[in-house]
C-alpha positions as a Markdown table, in Angstrom:
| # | Residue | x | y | z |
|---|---|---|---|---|
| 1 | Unk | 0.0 | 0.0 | 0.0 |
| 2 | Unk | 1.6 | 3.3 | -1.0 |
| 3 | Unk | 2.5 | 5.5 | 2.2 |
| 4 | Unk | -0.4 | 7.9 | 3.1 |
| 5 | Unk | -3.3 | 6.0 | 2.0 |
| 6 | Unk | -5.5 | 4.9 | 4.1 |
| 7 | Unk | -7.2 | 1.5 | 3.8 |
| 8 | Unk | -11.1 | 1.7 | 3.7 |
| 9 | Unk | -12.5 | 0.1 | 6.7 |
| 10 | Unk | -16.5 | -0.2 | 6.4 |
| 11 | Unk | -18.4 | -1.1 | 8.9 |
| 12 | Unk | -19.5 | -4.9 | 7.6 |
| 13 | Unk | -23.2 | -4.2 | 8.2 |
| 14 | Unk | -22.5 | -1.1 | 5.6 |
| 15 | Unk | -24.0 | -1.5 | 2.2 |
| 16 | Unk | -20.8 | 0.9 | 0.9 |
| 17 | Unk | -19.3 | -2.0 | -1.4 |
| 18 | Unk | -16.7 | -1.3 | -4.6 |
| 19 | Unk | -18.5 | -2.6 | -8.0 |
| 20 | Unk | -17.7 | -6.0 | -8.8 |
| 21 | Unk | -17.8 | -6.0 | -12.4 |
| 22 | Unk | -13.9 | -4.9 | -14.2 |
| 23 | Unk | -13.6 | -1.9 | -16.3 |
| 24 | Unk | -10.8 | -1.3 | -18.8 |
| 25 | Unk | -7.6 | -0.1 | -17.0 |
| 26 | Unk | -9.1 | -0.7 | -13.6 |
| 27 | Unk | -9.1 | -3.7 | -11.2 |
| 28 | Unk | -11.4 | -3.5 | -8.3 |
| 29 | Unk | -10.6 | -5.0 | -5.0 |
| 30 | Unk | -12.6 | -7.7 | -2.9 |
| 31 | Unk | -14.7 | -7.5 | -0.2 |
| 32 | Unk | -13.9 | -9.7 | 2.9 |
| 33 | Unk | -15.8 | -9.4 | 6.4 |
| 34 | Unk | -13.6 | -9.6 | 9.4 |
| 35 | Unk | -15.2 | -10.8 | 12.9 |
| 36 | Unk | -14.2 | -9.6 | 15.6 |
| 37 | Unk | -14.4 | -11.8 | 19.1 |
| 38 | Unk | -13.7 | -11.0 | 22.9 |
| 39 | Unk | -10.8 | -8.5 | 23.4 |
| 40 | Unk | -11.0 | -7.8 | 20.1 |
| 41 | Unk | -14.2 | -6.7 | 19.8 |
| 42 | Unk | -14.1 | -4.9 | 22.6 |
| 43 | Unk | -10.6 | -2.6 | 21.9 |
| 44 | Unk | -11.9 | -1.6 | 18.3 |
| 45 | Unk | -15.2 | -0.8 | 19.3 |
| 46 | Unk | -17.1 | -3.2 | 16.9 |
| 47 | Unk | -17.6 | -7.1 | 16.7 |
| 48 | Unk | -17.3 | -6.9 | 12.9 |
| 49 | Unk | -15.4 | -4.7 | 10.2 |
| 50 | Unk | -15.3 | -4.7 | 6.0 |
| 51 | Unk | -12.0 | -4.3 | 4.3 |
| 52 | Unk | -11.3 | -4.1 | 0.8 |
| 53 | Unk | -8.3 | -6.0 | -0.1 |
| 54 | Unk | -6.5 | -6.6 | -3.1 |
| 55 | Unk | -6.5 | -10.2 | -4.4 |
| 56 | Unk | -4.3 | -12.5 | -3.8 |
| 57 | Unk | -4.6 | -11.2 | 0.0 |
| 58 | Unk | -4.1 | -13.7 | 2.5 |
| 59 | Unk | -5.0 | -13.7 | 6.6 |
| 60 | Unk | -2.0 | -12.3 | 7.3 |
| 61 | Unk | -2.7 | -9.5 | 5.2 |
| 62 | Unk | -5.7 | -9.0 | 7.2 |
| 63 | Unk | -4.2 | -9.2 | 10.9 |
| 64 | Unk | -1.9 | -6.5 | 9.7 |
| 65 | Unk | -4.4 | -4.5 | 8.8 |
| 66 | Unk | -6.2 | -5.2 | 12.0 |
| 67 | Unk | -3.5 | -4.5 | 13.8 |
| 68 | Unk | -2.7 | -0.9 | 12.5 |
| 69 | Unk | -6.5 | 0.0 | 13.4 |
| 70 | Unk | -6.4 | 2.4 | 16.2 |
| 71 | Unk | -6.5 | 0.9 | 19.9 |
| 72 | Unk | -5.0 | -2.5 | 18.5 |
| 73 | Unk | -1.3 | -2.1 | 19.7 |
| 74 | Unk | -2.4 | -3.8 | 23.0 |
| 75 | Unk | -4.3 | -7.1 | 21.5 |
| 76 | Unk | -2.9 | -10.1 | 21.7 |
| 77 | Unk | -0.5 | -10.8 | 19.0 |
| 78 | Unk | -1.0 | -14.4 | 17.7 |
| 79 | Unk | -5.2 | -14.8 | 17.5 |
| 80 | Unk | -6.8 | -17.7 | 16.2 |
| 81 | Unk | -8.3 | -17.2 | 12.8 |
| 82 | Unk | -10.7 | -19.3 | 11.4 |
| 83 | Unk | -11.8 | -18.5 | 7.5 |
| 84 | Unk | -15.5 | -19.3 | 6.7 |
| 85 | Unk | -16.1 | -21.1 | 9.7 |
| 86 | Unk | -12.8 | -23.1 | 9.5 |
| 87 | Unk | -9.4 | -22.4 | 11.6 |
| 88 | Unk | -6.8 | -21.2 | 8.5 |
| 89 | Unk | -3.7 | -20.5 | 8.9 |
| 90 | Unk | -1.9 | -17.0 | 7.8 |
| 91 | Unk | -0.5 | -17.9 | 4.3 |
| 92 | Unk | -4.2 | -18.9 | 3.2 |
| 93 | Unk | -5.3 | -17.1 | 0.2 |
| 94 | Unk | -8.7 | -15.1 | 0.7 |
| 95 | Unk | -11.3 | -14.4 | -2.4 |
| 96 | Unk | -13.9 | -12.1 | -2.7 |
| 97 | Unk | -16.9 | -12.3 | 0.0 |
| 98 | Unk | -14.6 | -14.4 | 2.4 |
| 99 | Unk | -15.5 | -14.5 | 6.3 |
| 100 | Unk | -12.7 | -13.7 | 8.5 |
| 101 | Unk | -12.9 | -14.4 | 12.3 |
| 102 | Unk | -10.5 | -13.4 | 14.6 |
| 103 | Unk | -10.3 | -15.6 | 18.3 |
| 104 | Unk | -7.8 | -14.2 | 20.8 |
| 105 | Unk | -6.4 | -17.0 | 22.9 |
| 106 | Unk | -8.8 | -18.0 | 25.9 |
| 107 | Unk | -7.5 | -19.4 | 28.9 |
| 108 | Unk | -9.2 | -20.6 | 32.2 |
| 109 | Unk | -10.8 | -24.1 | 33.6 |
């Protein structure tokens, strides 16, 4: 990402999406909802988020992203991530309308 631009972070319940059709000379992003759970949720203020990504993005990708949000420098660092309902790990290659969820470590008995 070129330095001073800003991702674009939707709210996921938003109905702000990019086009998904291609036009000559221009390749649009994709859209992939990130769930947020526990400490997570409760540092960035919401229990879900929409980023637009460029493909070939991958989980880590999106933890990065997550993790230059404001108020995320104290989360835990290594969540577990689960894409479309099934834990992934960070190399995994996301497509367009993908479900990320992010699960801080739990601990207790």
């Amino acid at each position: 990402m070129p330095i001073g631009v800003e991702p674009f972070v939707f709210p996921a319940e938003s109905n702000r999406r990019l086009p998904s059709t291609r036009f000559p000379g221009y390749i649009f992003g994709m859209n992939v909802t990130v769930l947020l759970f526990a400490s997570y949720a409760d540092r960035l203020g919401a229990g879900s988020l929409a980023f637009d990504l460029t493909p070939g993005a991958t989980v880590a990708d999106v933890l990065g992203r997550v993790r230059a949000l404001p108020g995320a420098d104290r989360l835990p660092s290594e969540p577990l991530v689960a894409v479309n309902e099934r834990y992934a790990r960070r190399d995994r290659v996301l497509v367009q309308g993908d479900e990320v969820a992010i699960i801080p470590p739990v601990a207790g008995g």
